[in-house]
C-alpha atoms as one frame of an Amber mdcrd trajectory, in Angstrom:
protein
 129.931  91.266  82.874 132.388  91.475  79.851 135.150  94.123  80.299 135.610
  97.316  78.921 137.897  96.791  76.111 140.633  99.427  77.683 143.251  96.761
  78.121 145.587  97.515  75.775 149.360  97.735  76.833 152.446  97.575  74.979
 153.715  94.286  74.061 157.158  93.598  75.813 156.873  96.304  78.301 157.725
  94.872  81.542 155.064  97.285  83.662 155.215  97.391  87.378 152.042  96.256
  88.632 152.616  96.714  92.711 156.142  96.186  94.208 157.716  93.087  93.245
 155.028  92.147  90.409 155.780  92.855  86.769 153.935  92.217  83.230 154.979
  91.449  80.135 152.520  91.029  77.368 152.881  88.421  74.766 152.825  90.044
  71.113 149.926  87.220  70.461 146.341  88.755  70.294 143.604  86.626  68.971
 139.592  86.015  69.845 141.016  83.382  72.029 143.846  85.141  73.631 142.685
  88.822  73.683 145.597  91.452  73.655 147.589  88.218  74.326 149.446  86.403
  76.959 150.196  87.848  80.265 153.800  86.784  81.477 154.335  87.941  84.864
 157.204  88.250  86.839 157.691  88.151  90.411 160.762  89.248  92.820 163.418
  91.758  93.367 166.129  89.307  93.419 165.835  86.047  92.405 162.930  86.069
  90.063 159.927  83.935  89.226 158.541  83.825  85.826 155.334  83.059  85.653
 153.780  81.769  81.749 156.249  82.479  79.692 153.846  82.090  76.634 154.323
  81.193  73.269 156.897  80.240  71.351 158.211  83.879  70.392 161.530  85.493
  69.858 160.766  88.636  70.241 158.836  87.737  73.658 161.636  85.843  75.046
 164.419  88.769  74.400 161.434  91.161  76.142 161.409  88.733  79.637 166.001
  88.781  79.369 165.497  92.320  78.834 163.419  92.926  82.242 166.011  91.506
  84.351 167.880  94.108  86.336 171.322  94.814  87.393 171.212  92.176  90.802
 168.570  90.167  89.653 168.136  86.760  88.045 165.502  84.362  86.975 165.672
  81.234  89.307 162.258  79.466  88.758 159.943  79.100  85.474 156.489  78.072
  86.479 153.860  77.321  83.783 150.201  76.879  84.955 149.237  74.689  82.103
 150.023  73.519  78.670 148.304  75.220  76.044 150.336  76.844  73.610 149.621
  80.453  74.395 151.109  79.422  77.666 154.352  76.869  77.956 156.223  76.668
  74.649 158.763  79.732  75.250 159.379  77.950  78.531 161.563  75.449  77.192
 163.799  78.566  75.202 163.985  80.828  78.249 165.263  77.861  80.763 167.524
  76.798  77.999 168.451  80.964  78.572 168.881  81.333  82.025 169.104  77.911
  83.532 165.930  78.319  85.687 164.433  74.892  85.926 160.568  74.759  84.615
 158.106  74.354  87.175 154.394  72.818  86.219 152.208  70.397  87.310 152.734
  67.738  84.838 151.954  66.966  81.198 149.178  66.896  78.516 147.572  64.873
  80.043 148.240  65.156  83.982 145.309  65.965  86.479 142.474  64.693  83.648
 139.301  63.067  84.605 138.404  59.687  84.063 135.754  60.438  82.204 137.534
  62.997  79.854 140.781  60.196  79.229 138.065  57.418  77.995 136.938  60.573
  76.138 140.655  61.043  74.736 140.976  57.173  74.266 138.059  57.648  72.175
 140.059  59.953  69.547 137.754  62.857  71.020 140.638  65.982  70.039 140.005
  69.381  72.286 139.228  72.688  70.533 140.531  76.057  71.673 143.914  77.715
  72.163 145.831  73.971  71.060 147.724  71.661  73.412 151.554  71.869  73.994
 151.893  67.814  73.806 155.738  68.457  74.129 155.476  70.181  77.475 157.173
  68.249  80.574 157.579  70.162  83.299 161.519  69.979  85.429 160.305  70.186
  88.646 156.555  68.525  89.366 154.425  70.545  91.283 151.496  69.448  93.451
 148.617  70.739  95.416 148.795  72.804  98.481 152.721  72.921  97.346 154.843
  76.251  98.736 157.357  77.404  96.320 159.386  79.973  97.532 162.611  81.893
  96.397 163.998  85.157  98.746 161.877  87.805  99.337 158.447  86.078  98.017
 156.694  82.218  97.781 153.588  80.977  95.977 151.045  78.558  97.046 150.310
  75.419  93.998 146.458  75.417  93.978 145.500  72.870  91.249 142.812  73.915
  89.514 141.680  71.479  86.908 138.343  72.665  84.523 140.022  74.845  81.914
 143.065  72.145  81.276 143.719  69.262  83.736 146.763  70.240  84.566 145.877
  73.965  85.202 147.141  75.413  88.264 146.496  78.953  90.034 149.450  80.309
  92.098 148.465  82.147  95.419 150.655  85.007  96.480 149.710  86.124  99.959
 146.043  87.618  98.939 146.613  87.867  95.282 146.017  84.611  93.050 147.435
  84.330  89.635 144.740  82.550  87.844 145.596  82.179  84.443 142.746  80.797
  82.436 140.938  80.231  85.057 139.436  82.949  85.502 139.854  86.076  83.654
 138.099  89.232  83.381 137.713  90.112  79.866 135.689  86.759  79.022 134.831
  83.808  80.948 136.922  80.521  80.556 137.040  78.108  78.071 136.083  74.324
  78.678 136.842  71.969  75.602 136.526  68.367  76.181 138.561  66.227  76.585
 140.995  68.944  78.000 138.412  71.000  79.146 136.573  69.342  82.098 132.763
  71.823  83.340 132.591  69.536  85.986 136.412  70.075  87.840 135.807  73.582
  86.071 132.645  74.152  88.960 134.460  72.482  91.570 137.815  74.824  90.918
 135.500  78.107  90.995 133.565  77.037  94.469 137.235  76.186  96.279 138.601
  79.311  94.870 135.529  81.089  96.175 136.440  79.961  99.625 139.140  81.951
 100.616 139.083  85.902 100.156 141.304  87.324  97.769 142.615  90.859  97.194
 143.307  90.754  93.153 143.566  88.136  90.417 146.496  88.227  88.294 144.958
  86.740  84.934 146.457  84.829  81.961 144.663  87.447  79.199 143.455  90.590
  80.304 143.617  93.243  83.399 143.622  92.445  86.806 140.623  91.217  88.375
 139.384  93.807  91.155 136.350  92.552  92.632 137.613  88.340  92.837 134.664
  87.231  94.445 132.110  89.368  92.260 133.775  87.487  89.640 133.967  84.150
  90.761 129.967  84.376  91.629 129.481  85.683  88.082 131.354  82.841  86.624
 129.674  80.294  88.598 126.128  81.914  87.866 127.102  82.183  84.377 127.493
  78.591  83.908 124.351  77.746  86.142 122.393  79.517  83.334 123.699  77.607
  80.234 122.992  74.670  82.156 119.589  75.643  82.904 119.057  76.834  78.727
 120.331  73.820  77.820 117.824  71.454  79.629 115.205  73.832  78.929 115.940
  73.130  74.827 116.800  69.660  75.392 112.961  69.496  77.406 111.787  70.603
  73.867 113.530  68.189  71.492 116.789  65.908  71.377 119.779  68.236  69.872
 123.428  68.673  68.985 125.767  70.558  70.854 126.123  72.751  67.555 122.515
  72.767  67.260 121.920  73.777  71.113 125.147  76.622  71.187 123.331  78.276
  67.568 120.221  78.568  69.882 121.426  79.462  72.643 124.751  81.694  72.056
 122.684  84.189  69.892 124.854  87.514  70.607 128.381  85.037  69.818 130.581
  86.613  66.971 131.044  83.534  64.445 134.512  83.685  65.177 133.752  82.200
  68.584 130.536  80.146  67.470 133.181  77.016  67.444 134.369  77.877  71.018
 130.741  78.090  72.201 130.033  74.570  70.781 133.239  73.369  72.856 131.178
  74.364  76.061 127.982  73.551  75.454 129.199  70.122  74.909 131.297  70.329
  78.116 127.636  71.001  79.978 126.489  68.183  78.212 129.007  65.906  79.576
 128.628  67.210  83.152 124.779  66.547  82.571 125.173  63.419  81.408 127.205
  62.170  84.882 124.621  63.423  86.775 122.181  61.573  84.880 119.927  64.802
  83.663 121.007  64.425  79.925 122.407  61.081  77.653 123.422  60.776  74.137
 121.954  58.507  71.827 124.431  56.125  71.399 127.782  56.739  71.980 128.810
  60.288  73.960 130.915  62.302  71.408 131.103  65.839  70.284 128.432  65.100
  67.341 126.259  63.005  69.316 122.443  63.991  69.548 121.712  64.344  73.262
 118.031  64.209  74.884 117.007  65.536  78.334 116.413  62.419  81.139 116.000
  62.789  84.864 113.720  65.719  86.267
């Protein structure tokens, strides 16, 4: 279910995506980020910026330039800290004087079993972690925020980051890294969480949705389709990985080389990162343990049925 690669628009073009929606891509394109960040802005007034992304100059004079005659940015929101994400956030509220809107730091909205894993020196993988970022205004679940002329619902969606949040507006959802079309989401431990990462999917699944607004990528047409891919998707490593780990004890390296066959090397690393997510998952529900202590390197063998 991987996209056609026809998502390709101009960096720092503010397009109109329906009435009162606007993107702005981020001039950052990597195998992680795809054409780059999506920064989207919302209003006709007073304006919401969602994601500013990363810490670019060029990016931050593109989001100044898309404000009209009559309008002005009033709230930054940032749905979590990785550094594709919330660096420039800090620049364009130092710009405009919009406070910055997120749900907390680092290391809000993180498992306990993912801080003992971050106690243990365990570092995540991935896009890289804005340790800086500390949000103005704290945002919480089920919280409305709302400016004239539009308001977005704070679901907290933890899996991808712990402090990832998706942003309902009416029946479109701005899902960031949640879920995306072009690729499904990465989960890196101890940032990374599969288990949250499940339970975000299944309560996003609940509610029927128009469109998702994504962090990299094109719009998401067919939410539900997607969400039942993702979920399905995930099912199936799960089920290859206790099928291997039924034949012999393994690494997560050794398990994501066996099972991630069609994986470009570039993104052999960011396959490891998820395998071992599963691995944690089925090690709290008792179907898989490490010998000796749980860590990224650890030999893991299949237990339970």
């Amino acid at each position: 279910m991987q996209a056609p690669d026809d998502f390709n628009p101009q960096p720092g073009a503010a397009t109109e995506l329906e009435p009162g929606l606007r993107r702005i891509l981020a001039p950052n394109p990597s195998p992680m980020t795809y054409r780059g960040t999506n920064t989207y802005l919302i209003g006709t007034g007073s304006l919401a910026v969602i994601d500013p992304g990363p810490e670019s100059a060029p990016h931050l004079e593109a989001i100044l330039a898309a404000v009209q005659p009559g309008q002005q940015i009033t709230h930054i929101i940032v749905t979590h800290s990785h550094l594709d994400h919330s660096p420039l956030a800090r620049g364009l509220s130092q710009a405009t004087g919009a406070p910055v809107h997120g749900y907390g730091g680092a290391g809000a909205g993180r498992s306990n079993v993912m801080a003992r894993l971050a106690a243990s020196g365990l570092a995540g993988g991935g896009e890289g972690i804005d340790t800086g970022f500390t949000p103005d205004i704290t945002v919480r679940d089920g919280e409305v925020i709302s400016a004239d002329g539009w308001e977005l619902e704070v679901i907290h969606t933890p899996g991808h980051l712990g402090n990832h949040i998706a942003l309902a507006w009416g029946d479109a959802c701005f899902t960031a890294d949640h879920v995306m079309g072009w690729a499904s989401s990465l989960v890196s431990p101890p940032d990374g969480d599969l288990t949250d990462f499940m339970a975000s999917c299944r309560r996003l699944r609940q509610r029927r949705w128009r469109v998702f607004h994504p962090g990299h990528g094109a719009p998401v047409t067919d939410p539900a389709g997607r969400l039942d891919w993702l979920i399905a998707h995930r099912v199936s490593r799960e089920a290859a990985i206790l099928q291997a780990l039924a034949q012999a004890p393994a690494t997560a390296r050794a398990l994501a080389e066996q099972i991630y066959t069609e994986t470009p090397p570039s993104l052999l690393n960011a396959a490891e990162r998820n395998v071992f997510a599963h691995l944690v998952d089925l090690s709290g529900r008792g179907l898989a343990a490490p010998q000796g202590t749980i860590s990224a390197a650890a030999v893991f063998e299949r237990r339970g049925g």
